[in-house]
C-alpha positions in Angstrom: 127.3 87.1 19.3 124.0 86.7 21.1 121.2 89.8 21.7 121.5 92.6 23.8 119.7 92.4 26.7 117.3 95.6 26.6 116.3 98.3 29.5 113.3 96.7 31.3 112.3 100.2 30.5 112.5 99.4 26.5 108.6 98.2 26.6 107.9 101.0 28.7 106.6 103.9 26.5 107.9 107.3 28.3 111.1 105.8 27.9 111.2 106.8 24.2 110.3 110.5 25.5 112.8 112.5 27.3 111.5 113.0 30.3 111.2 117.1 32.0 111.9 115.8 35.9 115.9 116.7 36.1 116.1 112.8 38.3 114.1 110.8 35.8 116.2 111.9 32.7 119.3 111.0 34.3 118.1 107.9 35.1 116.7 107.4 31.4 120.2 108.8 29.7 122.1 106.3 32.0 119.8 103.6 30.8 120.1 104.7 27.0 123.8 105.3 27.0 124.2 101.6 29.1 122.2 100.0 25.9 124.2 102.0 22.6 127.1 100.4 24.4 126.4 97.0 24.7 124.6 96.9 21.7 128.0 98.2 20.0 129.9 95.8 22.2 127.8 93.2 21.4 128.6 93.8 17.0 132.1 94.8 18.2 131.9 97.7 16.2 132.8 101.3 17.1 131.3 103.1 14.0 127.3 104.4 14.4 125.9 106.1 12.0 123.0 108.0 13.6 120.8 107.6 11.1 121.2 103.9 11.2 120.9 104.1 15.1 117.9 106.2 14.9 115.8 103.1 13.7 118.3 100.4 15.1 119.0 101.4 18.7 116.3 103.6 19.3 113.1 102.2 17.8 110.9 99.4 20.2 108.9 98.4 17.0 106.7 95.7 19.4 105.1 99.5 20.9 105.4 101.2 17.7 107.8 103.6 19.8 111.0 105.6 19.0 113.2 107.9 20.6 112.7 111.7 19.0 116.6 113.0 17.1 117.0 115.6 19.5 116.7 112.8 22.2 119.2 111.1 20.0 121.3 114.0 20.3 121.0 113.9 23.9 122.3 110.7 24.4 124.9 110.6 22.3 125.8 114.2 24.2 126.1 112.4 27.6 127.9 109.7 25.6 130.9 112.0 25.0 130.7 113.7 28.0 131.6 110.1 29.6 134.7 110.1 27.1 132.6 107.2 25.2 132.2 108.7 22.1 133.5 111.2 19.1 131.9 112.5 16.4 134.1 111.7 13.1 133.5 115.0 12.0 132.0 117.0 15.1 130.2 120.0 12.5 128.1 117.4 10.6 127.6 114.5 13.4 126.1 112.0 11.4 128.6 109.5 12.2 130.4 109.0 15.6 133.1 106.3 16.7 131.8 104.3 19.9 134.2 103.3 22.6 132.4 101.4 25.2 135.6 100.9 27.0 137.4 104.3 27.5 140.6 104.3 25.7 142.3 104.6 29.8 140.1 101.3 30.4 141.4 99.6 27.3 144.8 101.3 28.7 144.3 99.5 31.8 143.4 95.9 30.5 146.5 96.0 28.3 149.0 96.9 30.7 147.5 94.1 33.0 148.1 91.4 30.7 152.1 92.5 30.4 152.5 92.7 33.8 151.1 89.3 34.2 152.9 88.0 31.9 156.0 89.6 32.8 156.7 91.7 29.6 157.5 94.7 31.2 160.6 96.1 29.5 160.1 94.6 26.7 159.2 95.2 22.8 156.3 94.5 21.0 154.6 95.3 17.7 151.4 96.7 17.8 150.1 93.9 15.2 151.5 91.2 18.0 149.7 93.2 21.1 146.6 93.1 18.8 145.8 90.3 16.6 149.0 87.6 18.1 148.6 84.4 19.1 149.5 85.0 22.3 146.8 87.4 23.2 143.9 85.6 21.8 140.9 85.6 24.1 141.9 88.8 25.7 139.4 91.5 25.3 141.9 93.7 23.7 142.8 90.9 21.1 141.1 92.6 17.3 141.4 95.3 18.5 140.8 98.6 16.1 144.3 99.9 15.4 143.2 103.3 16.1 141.6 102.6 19.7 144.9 100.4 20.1 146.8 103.8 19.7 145.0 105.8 22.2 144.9 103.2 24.7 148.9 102.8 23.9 149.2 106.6 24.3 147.0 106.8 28.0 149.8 104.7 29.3 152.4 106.7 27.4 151.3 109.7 29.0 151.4 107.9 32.7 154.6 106.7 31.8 154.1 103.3 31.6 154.8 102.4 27.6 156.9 104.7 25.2 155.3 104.4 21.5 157.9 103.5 18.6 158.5 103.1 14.8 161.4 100.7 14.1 161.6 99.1 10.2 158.6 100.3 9.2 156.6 98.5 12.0 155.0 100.4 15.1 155.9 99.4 18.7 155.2 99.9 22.0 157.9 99.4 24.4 156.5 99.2 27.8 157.9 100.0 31.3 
């Protein structure tokens, strides 16, 4: 895994300030929110614990700068809003899992790789959809089994793949 490719606006010290004009602080939240998800792409991880973040993510050390908690806050708001993010326990909010591929995109992906490779109607464990040989190098392959689940169930509810529990294995059969 190589490094994240920072905002040009990461050396740039009003970045780390959340900025009053309405325009600007879109601008800066998109920027923010495009960098927490390539930098969690980049570990292939989909756990943050904020504190972590706080001096991980948000901290340019080079301009002795970083990114106030309520700022924090903020873009892990907009983060959720964008259906990229949920707070493991939404009262405390100290640790949130990251999706930067929406479960509907992950969704998506999958059901593009069976119909290329002409598995519709068929059955398969989630393990084999997941961690198989035969899907190795897709960007679904490792998959965590919960994100698996709820990109299983978008295309359930589109009715495109039917969830299933047969010998004590999960499936997904899909149509």
């Amino acid at each position: 895994m190589g490094s994240v490719e920072k905002p040009w606006q990461f050396n740039f010290p009003p970045f780390f300030t959340i900025q009053p004009n309405i325009d600007t602080r879109k601008k800066q939240l998109e920027a923010w929110c495009e960098y927490v998800l390539e930098h969690q792409k980049n570990k292939n991880s989909h756990s943050l614990d904020i504190n972590e973040a706080h001096s991980a993510i948000f901290t340019n050390k080079d301009i002795n700068r970083k990114l106030p908690m309520d700022g924090v806050q903020m873009v892990l708001e907009e983060l959720r809003k964008k259906g990229h993010l949920e707070w493991k326990d939404p009262k405390v909010q100290k640790e949130c899992l990251i999706m930067w591929r929406t479960p509907e995109e992950w969704g998506k992906l999958i059901y593009k790789y069976i119909s290329s490779k002409s598995m519709i109607n068929t059955v398969c464990t989630l393990f084999e959809l997941a961690n198989g040989d035969d899907t190795e190098g897709e960007a679904f392959h490792g998959l965590e089994d919960w994100l698996l689940r709820r990109a299983l169930q978008t295309l359930e509810k589109d009715g495109k793949a039917e969830l299933m529990s047969f010998d004590g294995n999960e499936g997904v059969k899909f149509f």
